[in-house]
FIDO-343028 format. One record per residue: residue number from 0; z, y, x negated of N, C-alpha, C in turn. Coordinates in steps of 0.2 Angstrom, whole numbers, plus 5000, padded with zeros to 4 digits. Each point is the difference from the previous one (the first is absolute). Layout:
% residues N
{NUM {Z Y X} {Z Y X} {Z Y X}}
...
This chain:
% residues 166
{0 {5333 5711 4172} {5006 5003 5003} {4998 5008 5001}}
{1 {4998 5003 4994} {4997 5008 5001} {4994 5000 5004}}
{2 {4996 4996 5002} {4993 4999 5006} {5004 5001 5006}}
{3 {5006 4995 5002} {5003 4998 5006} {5003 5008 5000}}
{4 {5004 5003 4997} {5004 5005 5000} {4995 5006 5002}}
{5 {4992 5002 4998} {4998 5004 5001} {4996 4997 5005}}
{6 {4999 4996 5004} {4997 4998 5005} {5005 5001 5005}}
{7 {5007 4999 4999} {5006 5002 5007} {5000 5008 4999}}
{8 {4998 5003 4996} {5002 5007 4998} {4994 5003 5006}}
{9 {4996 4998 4998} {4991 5003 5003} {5003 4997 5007}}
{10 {5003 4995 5004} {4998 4997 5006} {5005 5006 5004}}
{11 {5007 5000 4996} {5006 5007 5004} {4997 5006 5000}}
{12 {4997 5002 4996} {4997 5007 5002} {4994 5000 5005}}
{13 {4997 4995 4999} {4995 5001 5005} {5002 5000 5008}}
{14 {5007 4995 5000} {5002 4999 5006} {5005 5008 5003}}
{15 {5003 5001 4994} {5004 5005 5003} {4993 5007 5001}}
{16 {4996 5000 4997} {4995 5007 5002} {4997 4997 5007}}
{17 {4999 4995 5001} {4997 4997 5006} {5006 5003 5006}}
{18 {5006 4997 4998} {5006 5001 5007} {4998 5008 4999}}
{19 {5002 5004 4997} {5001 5008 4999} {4994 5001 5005}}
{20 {4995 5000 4999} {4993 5000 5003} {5000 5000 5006}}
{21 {5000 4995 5002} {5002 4996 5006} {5004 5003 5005}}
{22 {5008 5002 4997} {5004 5000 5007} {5001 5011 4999}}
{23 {4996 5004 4997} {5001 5007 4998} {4993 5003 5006}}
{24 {5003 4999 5004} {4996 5003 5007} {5000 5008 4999}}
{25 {5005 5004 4996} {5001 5006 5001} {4993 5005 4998}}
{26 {4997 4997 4996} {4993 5004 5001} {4995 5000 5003}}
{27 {5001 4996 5007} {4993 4999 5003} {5000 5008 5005}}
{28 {4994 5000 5002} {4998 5005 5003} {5004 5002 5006}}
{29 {5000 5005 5005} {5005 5001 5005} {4995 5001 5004}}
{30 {5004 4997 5007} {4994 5005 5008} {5005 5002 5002}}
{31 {4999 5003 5007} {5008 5001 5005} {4995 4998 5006}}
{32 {5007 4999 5002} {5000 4997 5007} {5005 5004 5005}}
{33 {4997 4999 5009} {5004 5003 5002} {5004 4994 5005}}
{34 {5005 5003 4999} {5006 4993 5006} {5004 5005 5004}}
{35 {5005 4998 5003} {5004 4999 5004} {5008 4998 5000}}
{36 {5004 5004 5000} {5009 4996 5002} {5003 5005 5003}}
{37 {5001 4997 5006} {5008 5003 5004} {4995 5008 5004}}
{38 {4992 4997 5002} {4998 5006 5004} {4998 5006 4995}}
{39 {5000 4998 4993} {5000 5006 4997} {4992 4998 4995}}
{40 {4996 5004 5000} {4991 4997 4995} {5004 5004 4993}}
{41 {4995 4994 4998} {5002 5004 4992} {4992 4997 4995}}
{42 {5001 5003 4995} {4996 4997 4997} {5003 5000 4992}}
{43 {4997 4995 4996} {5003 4997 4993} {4996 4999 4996}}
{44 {4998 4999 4994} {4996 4997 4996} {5002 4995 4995}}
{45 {4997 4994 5003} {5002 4996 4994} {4997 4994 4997}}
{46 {4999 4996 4993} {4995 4998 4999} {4995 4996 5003}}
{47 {4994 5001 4999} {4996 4999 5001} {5000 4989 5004}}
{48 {5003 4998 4997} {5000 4993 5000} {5005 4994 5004}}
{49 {5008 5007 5003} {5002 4999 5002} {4999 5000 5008}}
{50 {5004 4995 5004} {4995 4998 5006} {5009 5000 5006}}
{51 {5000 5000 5004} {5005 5001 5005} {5004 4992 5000}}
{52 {5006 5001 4998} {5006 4995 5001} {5002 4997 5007}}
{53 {4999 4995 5000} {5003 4997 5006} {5008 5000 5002}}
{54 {4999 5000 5005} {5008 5001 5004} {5004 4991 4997}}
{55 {5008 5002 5000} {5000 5006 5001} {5004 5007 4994}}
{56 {4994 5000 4995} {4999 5004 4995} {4998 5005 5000}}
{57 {4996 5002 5002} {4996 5004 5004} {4996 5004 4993}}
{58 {4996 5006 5002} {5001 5004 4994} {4993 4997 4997}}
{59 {4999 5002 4994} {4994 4999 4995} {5001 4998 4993}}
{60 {4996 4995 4998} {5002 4997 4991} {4994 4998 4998}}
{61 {5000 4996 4995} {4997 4996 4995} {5000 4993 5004}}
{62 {4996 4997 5001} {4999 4994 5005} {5000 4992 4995}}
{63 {4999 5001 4994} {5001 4996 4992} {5005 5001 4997}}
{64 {5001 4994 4997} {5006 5000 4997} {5006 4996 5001}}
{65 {5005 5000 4998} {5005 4997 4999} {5003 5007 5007}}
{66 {5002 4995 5006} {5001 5004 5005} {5009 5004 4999}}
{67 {5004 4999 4997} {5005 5004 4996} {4998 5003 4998}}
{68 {4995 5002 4996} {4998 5006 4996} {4996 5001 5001}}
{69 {4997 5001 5004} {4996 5004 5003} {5000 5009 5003}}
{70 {4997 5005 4997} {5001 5005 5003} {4999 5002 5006}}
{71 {5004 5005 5004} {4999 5000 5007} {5002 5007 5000}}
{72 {4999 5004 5011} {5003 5005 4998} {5002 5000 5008}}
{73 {5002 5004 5004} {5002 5000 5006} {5002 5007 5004}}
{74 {4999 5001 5005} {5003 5007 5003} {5001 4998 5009}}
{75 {5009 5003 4999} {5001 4999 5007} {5003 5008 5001}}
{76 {5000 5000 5007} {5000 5009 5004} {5006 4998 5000}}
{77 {5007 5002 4998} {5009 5001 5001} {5001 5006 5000}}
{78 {5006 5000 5005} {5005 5005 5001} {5002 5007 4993}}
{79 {4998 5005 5000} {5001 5005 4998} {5008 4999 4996}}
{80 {5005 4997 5003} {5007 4999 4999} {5000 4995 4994}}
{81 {4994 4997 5000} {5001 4994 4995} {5000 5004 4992}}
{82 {4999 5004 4997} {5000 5004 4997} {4998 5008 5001}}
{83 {5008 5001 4997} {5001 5008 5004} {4998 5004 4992}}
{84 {5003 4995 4996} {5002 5003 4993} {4998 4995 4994}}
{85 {4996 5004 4994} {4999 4997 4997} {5005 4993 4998}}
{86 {5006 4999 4999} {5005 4993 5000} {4998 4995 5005}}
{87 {5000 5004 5004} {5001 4995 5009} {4992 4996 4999}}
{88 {4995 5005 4997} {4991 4997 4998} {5003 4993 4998}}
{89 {5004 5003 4993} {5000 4993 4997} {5003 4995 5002}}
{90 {5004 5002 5001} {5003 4993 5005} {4996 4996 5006}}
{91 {4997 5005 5004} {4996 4995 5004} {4993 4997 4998}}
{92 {4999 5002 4995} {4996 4997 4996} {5002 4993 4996}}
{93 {5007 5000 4999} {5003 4994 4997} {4999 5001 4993}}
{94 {5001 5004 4997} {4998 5003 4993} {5005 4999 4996}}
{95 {5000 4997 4997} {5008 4999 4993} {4998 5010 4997}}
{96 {5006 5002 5001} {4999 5009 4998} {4999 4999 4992}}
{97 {5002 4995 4997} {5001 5001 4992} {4993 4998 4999}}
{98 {4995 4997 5003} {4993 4999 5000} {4996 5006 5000}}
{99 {5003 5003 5005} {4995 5003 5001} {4997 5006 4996}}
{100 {4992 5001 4997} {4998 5003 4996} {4997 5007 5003}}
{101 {4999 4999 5005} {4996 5006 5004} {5005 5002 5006}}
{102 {5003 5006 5001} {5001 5002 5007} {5001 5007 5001}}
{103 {4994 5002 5004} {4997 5006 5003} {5004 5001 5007}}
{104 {5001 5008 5002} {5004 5000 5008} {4993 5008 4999}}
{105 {4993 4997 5006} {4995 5007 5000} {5001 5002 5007}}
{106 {4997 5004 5001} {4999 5003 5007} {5000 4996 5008}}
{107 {4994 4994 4995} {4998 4995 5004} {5004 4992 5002}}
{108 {5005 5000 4996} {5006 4996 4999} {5002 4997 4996}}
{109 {5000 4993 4996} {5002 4997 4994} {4996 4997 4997}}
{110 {4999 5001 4992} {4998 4992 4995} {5002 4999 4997}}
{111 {4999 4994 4999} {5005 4996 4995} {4995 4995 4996}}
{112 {5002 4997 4994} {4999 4996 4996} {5006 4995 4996}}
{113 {4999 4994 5002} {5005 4996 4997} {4998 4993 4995}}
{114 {5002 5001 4997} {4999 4995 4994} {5004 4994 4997}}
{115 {4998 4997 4998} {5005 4995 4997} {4999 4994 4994}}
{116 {5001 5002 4994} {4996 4997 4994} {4994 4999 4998}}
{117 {4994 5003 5004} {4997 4997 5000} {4995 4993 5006}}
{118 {5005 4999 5004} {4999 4993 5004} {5001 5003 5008}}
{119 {5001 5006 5000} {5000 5004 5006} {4998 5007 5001}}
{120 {4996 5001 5006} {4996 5007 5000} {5001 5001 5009}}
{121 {5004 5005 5001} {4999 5002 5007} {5000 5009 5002}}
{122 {4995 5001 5002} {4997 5006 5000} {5002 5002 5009}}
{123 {5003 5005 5003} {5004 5001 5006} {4996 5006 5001}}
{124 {4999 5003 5005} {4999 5005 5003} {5003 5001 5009}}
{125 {5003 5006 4999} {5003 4998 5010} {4997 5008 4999}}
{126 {4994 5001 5005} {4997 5006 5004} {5001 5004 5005}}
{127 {5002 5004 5002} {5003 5004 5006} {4992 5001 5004}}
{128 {5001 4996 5007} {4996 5002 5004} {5003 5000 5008}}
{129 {5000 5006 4999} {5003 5001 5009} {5008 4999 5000}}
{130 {5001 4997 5005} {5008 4997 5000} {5002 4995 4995}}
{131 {4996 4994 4997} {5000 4996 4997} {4996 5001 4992}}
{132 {5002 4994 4998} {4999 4999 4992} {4994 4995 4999}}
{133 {4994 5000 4996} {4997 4996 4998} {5002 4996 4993}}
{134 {5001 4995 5001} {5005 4996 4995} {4993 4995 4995}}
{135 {4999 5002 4994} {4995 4996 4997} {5004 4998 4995}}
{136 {4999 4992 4998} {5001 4996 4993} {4996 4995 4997}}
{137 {4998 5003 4995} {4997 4996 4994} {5000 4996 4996}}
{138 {5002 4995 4999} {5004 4998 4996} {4995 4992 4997}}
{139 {5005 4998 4995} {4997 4992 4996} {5005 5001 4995}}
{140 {5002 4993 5000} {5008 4995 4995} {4995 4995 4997}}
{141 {5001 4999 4995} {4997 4995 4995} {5006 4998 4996}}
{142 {5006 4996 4999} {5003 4997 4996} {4997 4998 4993}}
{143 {4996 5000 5000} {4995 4999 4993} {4995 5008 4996}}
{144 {5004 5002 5005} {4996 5009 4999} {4993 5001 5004}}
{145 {5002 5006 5001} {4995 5003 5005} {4994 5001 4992}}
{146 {4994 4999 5002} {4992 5000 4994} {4999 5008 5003}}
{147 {5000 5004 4994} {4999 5005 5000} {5004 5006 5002}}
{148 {5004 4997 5001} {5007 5003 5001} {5000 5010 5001}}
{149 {4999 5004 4997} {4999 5007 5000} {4996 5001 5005}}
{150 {4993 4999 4999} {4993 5000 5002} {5000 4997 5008}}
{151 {5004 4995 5002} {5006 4996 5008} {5002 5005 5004}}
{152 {5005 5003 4995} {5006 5004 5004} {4995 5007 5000}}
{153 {4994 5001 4997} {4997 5008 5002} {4995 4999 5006}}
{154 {4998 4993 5002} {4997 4994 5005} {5003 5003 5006}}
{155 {5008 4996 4998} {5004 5000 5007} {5001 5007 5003}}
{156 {5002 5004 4995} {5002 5008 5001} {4994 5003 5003}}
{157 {4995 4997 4998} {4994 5006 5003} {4997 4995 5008}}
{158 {5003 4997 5002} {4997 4996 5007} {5006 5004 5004}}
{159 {5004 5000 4998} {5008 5003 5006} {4999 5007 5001}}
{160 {4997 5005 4994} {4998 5006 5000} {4994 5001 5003}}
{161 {4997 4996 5001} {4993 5000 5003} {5001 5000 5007}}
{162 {5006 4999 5005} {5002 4998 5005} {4999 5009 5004}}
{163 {4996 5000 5006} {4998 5005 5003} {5000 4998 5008}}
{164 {5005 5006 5004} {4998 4998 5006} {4995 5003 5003}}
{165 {4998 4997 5005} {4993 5003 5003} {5002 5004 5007}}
């Protein structure tokens, strides 16, 4: 019985450092890349291993994994009207306000950060260029918790920050 008990003991850890391992993309290395939405160039950086999303999703992630949990990120050109004021951000962003752990109103328009136990990471940026707004989100849900959860959400924040129009 003690063999068996330390035998299931060694096989859970092993499994659970294996998953941890596995699905914590957050430290891979970064490149940027330059794209395109709504006539407007922009350039982003973001990791190194994530590859372009098929429609119609569009946007860039993690091409592994459990396709619901999966990180991803996306930027679309919208109406300057779509967030006039920091509140309005959040709303169009679809942000529960009681979530939200981050929210900046700079020069250059709005960030936000929104969280949720642990099983929710979504990183916003809306950018003032020209008439219109460059809308970037970052985001990854894991109902079983986001692996590495801090170390994610400083992932997610610094690809939306990293967003540059050309």
């Amino acid at each position: 019985m003690r063999r068996h008990l330390v035998v299931s003991i060694v096989v859970l850890v092993a499994c659970g450092k294996a998953k941890k391992t596995d699905e914590d993309w957050s430290r891979t290395p970064f490149k940027t890349i330059d794209s395109s939405t709504g006539g407007v160039a922009f350039s982003l950086s973001i990791p190194e291993n994530w590859e372009p999303r098929k429609p119609p999703d569009g946007g860039w992630g993690l091409s592994t994994g459990e396709l619901s949990q999966r990180p991803s990120v996306t930027v679309q050109n919208v109406s300057q009207d779509l967030a006039t004021s920091l509140e309005s951000a959040i709303a169009a962003a679809g942000a529960r306000p009681e979530n939200v752990v981050r929210k900046e109103s700079k020069a250059d328009g709005y960030h936000l950060t929104e969280t949720h136990d642990e099983t929710l990471i979504r990183a916003t940026v809306f950018l003032k260029v020209g008439g219109s707004l460059l809308w970037c989100t970052a985001s990854q849900a894991n109902d079983r918790g986001i692996p590495g959860f801090e170390h994610t959400k400083q992932a997610l924040v610094k690809i939306c920050e990293s967003l540059s129009p050309k």
